[in-house]
N, C-alpha and C positions, 0 to 999 in steps of 0.2 A: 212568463216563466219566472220562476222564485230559484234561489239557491240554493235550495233544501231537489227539487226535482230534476236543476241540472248537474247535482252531486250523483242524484240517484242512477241518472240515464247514463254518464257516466262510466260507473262502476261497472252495471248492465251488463256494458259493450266490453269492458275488461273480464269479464265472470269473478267480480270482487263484492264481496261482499263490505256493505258501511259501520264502519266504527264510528262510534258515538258517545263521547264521551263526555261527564256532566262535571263539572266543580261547584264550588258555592261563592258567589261574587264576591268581594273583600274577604274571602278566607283564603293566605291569612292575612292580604289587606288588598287594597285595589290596583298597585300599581305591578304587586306580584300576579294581579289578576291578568293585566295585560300579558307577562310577559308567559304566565302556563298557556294560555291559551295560545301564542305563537309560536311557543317549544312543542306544545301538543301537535297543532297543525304539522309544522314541520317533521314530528315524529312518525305522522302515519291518521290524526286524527281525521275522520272526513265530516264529519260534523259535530260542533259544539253544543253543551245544555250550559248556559250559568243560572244556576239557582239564588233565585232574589230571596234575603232570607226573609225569615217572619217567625213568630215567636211562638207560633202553634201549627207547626206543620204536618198535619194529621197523616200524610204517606209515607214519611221518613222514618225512619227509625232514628237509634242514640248517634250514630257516627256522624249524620247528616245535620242533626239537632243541634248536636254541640258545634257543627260548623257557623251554623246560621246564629248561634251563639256568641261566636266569638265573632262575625263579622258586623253584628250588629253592633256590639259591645265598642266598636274601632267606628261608630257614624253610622255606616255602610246606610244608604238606603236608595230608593227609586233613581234620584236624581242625580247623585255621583255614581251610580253604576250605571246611568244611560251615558254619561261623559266618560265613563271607564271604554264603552261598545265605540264611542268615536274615537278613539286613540287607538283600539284594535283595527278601528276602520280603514286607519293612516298605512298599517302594514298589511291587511290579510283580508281576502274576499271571502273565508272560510263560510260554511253556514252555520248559524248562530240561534240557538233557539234561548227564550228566555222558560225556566219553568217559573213560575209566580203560582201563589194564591189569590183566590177570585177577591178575597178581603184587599188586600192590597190595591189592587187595582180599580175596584169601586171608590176606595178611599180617595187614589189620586184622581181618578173621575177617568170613567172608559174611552172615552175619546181623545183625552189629553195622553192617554200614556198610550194608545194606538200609534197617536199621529206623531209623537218620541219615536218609539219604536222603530217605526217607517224611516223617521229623516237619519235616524244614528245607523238602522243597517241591521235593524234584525228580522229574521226570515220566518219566525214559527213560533208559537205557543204553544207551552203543558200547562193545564190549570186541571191538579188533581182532583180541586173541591167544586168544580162547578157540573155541576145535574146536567145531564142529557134537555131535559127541561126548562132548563133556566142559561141556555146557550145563545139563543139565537140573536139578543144585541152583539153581546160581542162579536160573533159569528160574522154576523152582517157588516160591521161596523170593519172586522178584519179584512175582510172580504176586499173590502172597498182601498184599501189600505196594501194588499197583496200581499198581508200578513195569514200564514199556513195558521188554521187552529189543529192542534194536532190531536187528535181522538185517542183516548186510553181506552181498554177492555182488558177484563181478569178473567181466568178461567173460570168465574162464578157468573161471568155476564150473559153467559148461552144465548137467550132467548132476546133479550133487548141487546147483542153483539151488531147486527143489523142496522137498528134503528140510532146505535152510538155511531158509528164509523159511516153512517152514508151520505155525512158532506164533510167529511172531513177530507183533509188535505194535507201532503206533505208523504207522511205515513201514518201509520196506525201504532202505536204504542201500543205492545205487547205487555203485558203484567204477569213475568213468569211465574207467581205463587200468589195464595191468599196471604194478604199483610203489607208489611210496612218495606221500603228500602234498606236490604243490610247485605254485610260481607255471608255469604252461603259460600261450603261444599257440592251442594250439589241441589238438584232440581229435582222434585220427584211428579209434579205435573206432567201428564201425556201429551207433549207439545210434539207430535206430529198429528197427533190429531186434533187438538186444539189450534196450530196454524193454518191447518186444511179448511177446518171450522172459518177462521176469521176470513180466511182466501176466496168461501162463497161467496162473502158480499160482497169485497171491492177489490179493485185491480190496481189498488195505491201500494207501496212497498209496506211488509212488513218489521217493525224491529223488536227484537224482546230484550225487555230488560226487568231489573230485579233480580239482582244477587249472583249474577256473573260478574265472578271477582280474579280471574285469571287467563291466561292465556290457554292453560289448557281447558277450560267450559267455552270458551271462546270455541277453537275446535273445534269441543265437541257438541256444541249446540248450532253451530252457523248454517247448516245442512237444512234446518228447519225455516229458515227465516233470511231474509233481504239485509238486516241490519242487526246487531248486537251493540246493547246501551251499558257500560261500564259507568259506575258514578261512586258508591262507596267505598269500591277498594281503593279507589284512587285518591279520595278525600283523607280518606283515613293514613294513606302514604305522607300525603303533603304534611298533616298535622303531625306527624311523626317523626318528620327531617327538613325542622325549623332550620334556616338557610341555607338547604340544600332541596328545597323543594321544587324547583323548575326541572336539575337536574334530575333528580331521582325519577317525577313526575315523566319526562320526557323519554327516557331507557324503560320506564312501563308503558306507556303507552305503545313504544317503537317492537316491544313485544308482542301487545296485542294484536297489534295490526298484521304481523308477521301470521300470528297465528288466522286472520282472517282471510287473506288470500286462498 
Protein backbone atom coordinates (compact mmCIF):
# COMPACT_ATOMS: atom_id res chain seq x y z
CA UNK A 1 0.00 0.00 0.00
CA UNK A 2 1.24 3.69 -1.02
CA UNK A 3 0.05 6.90 0.82
CA UNK A 4 -1.77 8.27 -1.79
CA UNK A 5 -4.53 4.93 -1.40
CA UNK A 6 -4.42 4.76 2.27
CA UNK A 7 -5.38 8.59 2.35
CA UNK A 8 -7.93 7.48 0.01
CA UNK A 9 -9.63 4.46 2.01
CA UNK A 10 -9.49 6.66 4.65
CA UNK A 11 -11.60 9.31 3.67
CA UNK A 12 -14.01 6.54 2.08
CA UNK A 13 -14.78 5.31 5.46
CA UNK A 14 -15.41 8.99 6.75
CA UNK A 15 -17.70 9.98 3.48
CA UNK A 16 -15.00 12.90 2.91
CA UNK A 17 -14.03 13.80 0.20
CA UNK A 18 -9.63 14.47 -0.81
CA UNK A 19 -8.26 17.94 -1.03
CA UNK A 20 -5.36 18.16 -2.94
CA UNK A 21 -3.50 20.75 -3.07
CA UNK A 22 -0.41 21.75 -5.44
CA UNK A 23 2.28 24.65 -4.77
CA UNK A 24 5.39 25.05 -6.89
CA UNK A 25 8.72 23.97 -5.01
CA UNK A 26 11.04 26.86 -3.95
CA UNK A 27 8.14 29.36 -4.61
CA UNK A 28 8.87 31.55 -2.99
CA UNK A 29 11.94 29.50 -1.80
CA UNK A 30 12.46 26.10 -0.21
CA UNK A 31 12.56 26.35 3.25
CA UNK A 32 9.10 28.23 2.95
CA UNK A 33 8.41 25.24 0.98
CA UNK A 34 8.68 23.08 3.92
CA UNK A 35 6.88 25.03 6.15
CA UNK A 36 3.36 25.53 3.50
CA UNK A 37 3.29 22.16 3.00
CA UNK A 38 3.09 21.46 7.04
CA UNK A 39 0.70 24.43 7.54
CA UNK A 40 -1.26 22.95 4.58
CA UNK A 41 -1.29 19.44 5.98
CA UNK A 42 -2.31 20.67 9.33
CA UNK A 43 -5.07 22.99 7.79
CA UNK A 44 -7.09 20.28 6.21
CA UNK A 45 -4.62 19.32 3.08
CA UNK A 46 -4.97 15.45 2.42
CA UNK A 47 -2.62 15.22 -0.26
CA UNK A 48 0.21 17.35 -1.61
CA UNK A 49 1.35 18.22 -5.45
CA UNK A 50 4.93 20.19 -5.46
CA UNK A 51 5.61 21.29 -8.74
CA UNK A 52 9.20 20.85 -9.90
CA UNK A 53 9.63 23.93 -12.07
CA UNK A 54 10.95 23.99 -15.53
CA UNK A 55 11.11 26.69 -18.06
CA UNK A 56 8.41 25.50 -20.51
CA UNK A 57 5.70 24.09 -18.80
CA UNK A 58 3.15 23.58 -21.59
CA UNK A 59 -0.11 22.73 -18.96
CA UNK A 60 0.32 25.84 -16.75
CA UNK A 61 -0.93 28.75 -17.51
CA UNK A 62 0.83 32.66 -16.37
CA UNK A 63 0.11 32.14 -12.57
CA UNK A 64 2.00 28.77 -12.41
CA UNK A 65 4.75 30.00 -14.93
CA UNK A 66 5.66 32.77 -13.26
CA UNK A 67 6.08 30.58 -10.16
CA UNK A 68 8.39 28.10 -11.55
CA UNK A 69 9.89 31.49 -12.66
CA UNK A 70 10.70 32.72 -9.75
CA UNK A 71 11.85 29.40 -8.06
CA UNK A 72 14.04 28.74 -10.65
CA UNK A 73 15.59 32.07 -10.66
CA UNK A 74 16.45 31.40 -6.49
CA UNK A 75 18.68 27.67 -7.62
CA UNK A 76 15.52 25.67 -7.08
CA UNK A 77 16.18 22.37 -8.90
CA UNK A 78 15.87 18.44 -8.77
CA UNK A 79 18.20 17.99 -6.13
CA UNK A 80 17.49 20.53 -3.42
CA UNK A 81 13.98 19.85 -3.76
CA UNK A 82 14.48 16.05 -3.22
CA UNK A 83 16.38 17.36 0.26
CA UNK A 84 13.54 19.98 0.57
CA UNK A 85 10.81 16.15 0.59
CA UNK A 86 13.39 14.90 3.33
CA UNK A 87 12.92 17.72 5.85
CA UNK A 88 9.20 17.44 5.12
CA UNK A 89 9.69 13.79 5.98
CA UNK A 90 11.23 14.64 9.46
CA UNK A 91 7.67 16.12 10.35
CA UNK A 92 4.70 14.69 8.17
CA UNK A 93 3.61 11.37 6.47
CA UNK A 94 1.35 13.54 4.30
CA UNK A 95 1.11 12.11 0.74
CA UNK A 96 3.28 13.86 -1.68
CA UNK A 97 3.01 13.85 -5.23
CA UNK A 98 5.73 15.31 -7.33
CA UNK A 99 4.12 17.01 -10.74
CA UNK A 100 7.54 17.02 -13.11
CA UNK A 101 8.10 17.13 -16.76
CA UNK A 102 9.15 14.16 -18.60
CA UNK A 103 12.19 16.64 -19.89
CA UNK A 104 13.33 16.83 -16.56
CA UNK A 105 13.47 13.66 -15.53
CA UNK A 106 15.07 11.99 -18.65
CA UNK A 107 17.72 14.63 -18.09
CA UNK A 108 18.51 13.60 -14.43
CA UNK A 109 18.14 9.90 -15.95
CA UNK A 110 14.87 7.76 -14.94
CA UNK A 111 16.08 5.64 -12.65
CA UNK A 112 18.27 7.92 -10.67
CA UNK A 113 15.28 10.27 -9.81
CA UNK A 114 12.91 7.07 -9.16
CA UNK A 115 15.03 5.61 -6.73
CA UNK A 116 15.40 9.61 -5.01
CA UNK A 117 11.91 9.67 -5.03
CA UNK A 118 11.44 6.40 -3.23
CA UNK A 119 14.28 7.01 -0.41
CA UNK A 120 13.13 10.89 0.30
CA UNK A 121 9.22 9.79 0.50
CA UNK A 122 7.29 10.47 -2.37
CA UNK A 123 4.13 8.69 -3.24
CA UNK A 124 2.96 9.70 -6.94
CA UNK A 125 3.76 11.28 -10.21
CA UNK A 126 2.02 13.94 -12.79
CA UNK A 127 3.99 14.09 -15.84
CA UNK A 128 1.72 16.20 -18.18
CA UNK A 129 3.92 15.75 -21.24
CA UNK A 130 4.45 12.29 -21.38
CA UNK A 131 2.09 10.17 -24.27
CA UNK A 132 -0.02 7.31 -23.33
CA UNK A 133 2.76 5.72 -25.65
CA UNK A 134 5.79 6.63 -24.38
CA UNK A 135 4.98 5.53 -20.62
CA UNK A 136 5.73 2.35 -20.07
CA UNK A 137 9.69 2.70 -18.75
CA UNK A 138 8.77 4.92 -16.35
CA UNK A 139 5.58 2.99 -15.63
CA UNK A 140 7.60 -0.08 -15.00
CA UNK A 141 10.38 1.33 -13.41
CA UNK A 142 7.77 3.24 -10.90
CA UNK A 143 6.08 0.23 -10.47
CA UNK A 144 8.94 -1.42 -9.06
CA UNK A 145 9.84 1.60 -6.78
CA UNK A 146 5.89 1.73 -5.27
CA UNK A 147 5.86 5.00 -6.96
CA UNK A 148 1.81 5.80 -8.15
CA UNK A 149 2.02 7.11 -11.84
CA UNK A 150 -0.84 8.97 -11.82
CA UNK A 151 -2.88 9.11 -15.27
CA UNK A 152 -4.36 12.45 -16.58
CA UNK A 153 -7.59 12.58 -18.97
CA UNK A 154 -9.40 15.81 -20.47
CA UNK A 155 -12.69 15.95 -21.66
CA UNK A 156 -11.28 15.73 -25.25
CA UNK A 157 -9.75 12.15 -24.28
CA UNK A 158 -13.18 10.09 -24.91
CA UNK A 159 -12.09 7.36 -26.77
CA UNK A 160 -8.41 6.72 -25.66
CA UNK A 161 -9.95 7.71 -21.69
CA UNK A 162 -9.52 3.69 -21.32
CA UNK A 163 -6.57 3.02 -22.69
CA UNK A 164 -4.91 6.30 -20.55
CA UNK A 165 -6.01 5.29 -17.00
CA UNK A 166 -5.84 1.43 -17.20
CA UNK A 167 -2.55 1.02 -15.13
CA UNK A 168 -2.63 3.77 -13.63
CA UNK A 169 -2.64 4.15 -10.00
CA UNK A 170 -3.19 6.27 -7.08
CA UNK A 171 -6.14 8.27 -8.99
CA UNK A 172 -7.07 9.52 -12.08
CA UNK A 173 -6.54 13.13 -12.61
CA UNK A 174 -9.36 14.65 -13.85
CA UNK A 175 -8.65 17.81 -16.41
CA UNK A 176 -11.70 19.93 -15.82
CA UNK A 177 -11.65 22.16 -19.18
CA UNK A 178 -9.72 22.25 -22.57
CA UNK A 179 -6.28 24.24 -21.74
CA UNK A 180 -3.92 25.24 -19.43
CA UNK A 181 -3.95 25.56 -15.43
CA UNK A 182 -5.66 28.90 -14.24
CA UNK A 183 -7.80 30.75 -11.47
CA UNK A 184 -11.68 30.11 -13.26
CA UNK A 185 -15.18 31.19 -12.13
CA UNK A 186 -16.72 28.47 -13.22
CA UNK A 187 -16.74 25.31 -15.24
CA UNK A 188 -18.84 24.90 -18.13
CA UNK A 189 -17.74 21.00 -19.01
CA UNK A 190 -20.60 18.31 -18.20
CA UNK A 191 -18.72 16.73 -15.49
CA UNK A 192 -21.32 14.37 -14.33
CA UNK A 193 -21.08 12.93 -17.27
CA UNK A 194 -17.79 13.11 -18.01
CA UNK A 195 -17.02 11.52 -14.46
CA UNK A 196 -19.48 8.65 -15.09
CA UNK A 197 -17.43 8.39 -18.52
CA UNK A 198 -13.99 8.13 -16.64
CA UNK A 199 -15.79 5.74 -13.69
CA UNK A 200 -16.38 2.92 -16.64
CA UNK A 201 -13.00 2.10 -16.76
CA UNK A 202 -11.45 1.95 -13.30
CA UNK A 203 -12.29 1.70 -9.90
CA UNK A 204 -9.15 3.88 -8.72
CA UNK A 205 -10.50 7.27 -7.08
CA UNK A 206 -11.32 10.10 -9.17
CA UNK A 207 -9.99 13.92 -8.58
CA UNK A 208 -10.71 17.05 -10.82
CA UNK A 209 -8.76 19.71 -11.07
CA UNK A 210 -8.21 22.82 -13.34
CA UNK A 211 -9.57 25.94 -12.17
CA UNK A 212 -11.23 25.22 -8.87
CA UNK A 213 -10.11 28.28 -7.16
CA UNK A 214 -12.59 28.53 -4.12
CA UNK A 215 -14.30 27.06 -1.65
CA UNK A 216 -17.42 27.65 -3.03
CA UNK A 217 -16.67 25.38 -6.67
CA UNK A 218 -15.11 23.14 -4.05
CA UNK A 219 -19.02 22.57 -3.01
CA UNK A 220 -20.19 22.78 -5.79
CA UNK A 221 -18.29 20.33 -7.86
CA UNK A 222 -17.15 17.64 -4.99
CA UNK A 223 -20.60 15.61 -5.57
CA UNK A 224 -19.12 14.54 -8.97
CA UNK A 225 -15.85 13.39 -7.98
CA UNK A 226 -13.61 11.49 -5.05
CA UNK A 227 -11.02 14.30 -4.90
CA UNK A 228 -10.74 18.14 -5.84
CA UNK A 229 -7.08 19.55 -6.87
CA UNK A 230 -6.60 23.34 -5.99
CA UNK A 231 -3.21 24.66 -7.27
CA UNK A 232 -3.52 28.22 -8.88
CA UNK A 233 -5.47 30.05 -6.60
CA UNK A 234 -3.35 29.13 -4.06
CA UNK A 235 -0.05 29.99 -5.83
CA UNK A 236 -1.22 32.90 -6.76
CA UNK A 237 -2.29 33.75 -2.78
CA UNK A 238 1.36 32.88 -1.73
CA UNK A 239 2.85 35.21 -4.47
CA UNK A 240 0.66 37.92 -3.30
CA UNK A 241 1.35 37.96 0.63
CA UNK A 242 5.28 38.00 0.58
CA UNK A 243 5.79 37.02 4.44
CA UNK A 244 2.60 36.17 5.22
CA UNK A 245 2.32 33.37 3.03
CA UNK A 246 2.30 30.18 5.26
CA UNK A 247 -0.44 32.07 7.05
CA UNK A 248 -2.71 33.27 4.54
CA UNK A 249 -1.94 29.97 2.67
CA UNK A 250 -3.11 27.90 5.61
CA UNK A 251 -6.74 29.93 6.60
CA UNK A 252 -7.23 28.94 2.64
CA UNK A 253 -6.70 25.84 2.51
CA UNK A 254 -8.48 25.22 6.21
CA UNK A 255 -11.52 26.76 4.01
CA UNK A 256 -11.33 24.50 1.38
CA UNK A 257 -11.49 21.58 3.22
CA UNK A 258 -14.46 22.83 5.30
CA UNK A 259 -16.07 23.20 2.12
CA UNK A 260 -15.11 19.48 1.26
CA UNK A 261 -16.63 17.50 3.92
Amino acid sequence: MNRIDNKFQELKKKDEKALITFITAGDPDLDNTVRLVLAMEKSGSDIIELGIPYSDPIADGEVIQASSQRSLSLGSNIQNIMDTVKKIRLSSQVPLLYLVYYNCIFKYGIEKFLSQCSEVGIDGLIIPDLPLEERGEISNNALEHNIHLIPMVAPTSKERIGAIIESGRGFVYCVSVNGVTGVRNDINTDLKEYMETVKTFSDIPVALGFGISDASMVKKYKEHCDGVIVGSALVKLIAENKGKEVEIAAKFVKKLKEAAY
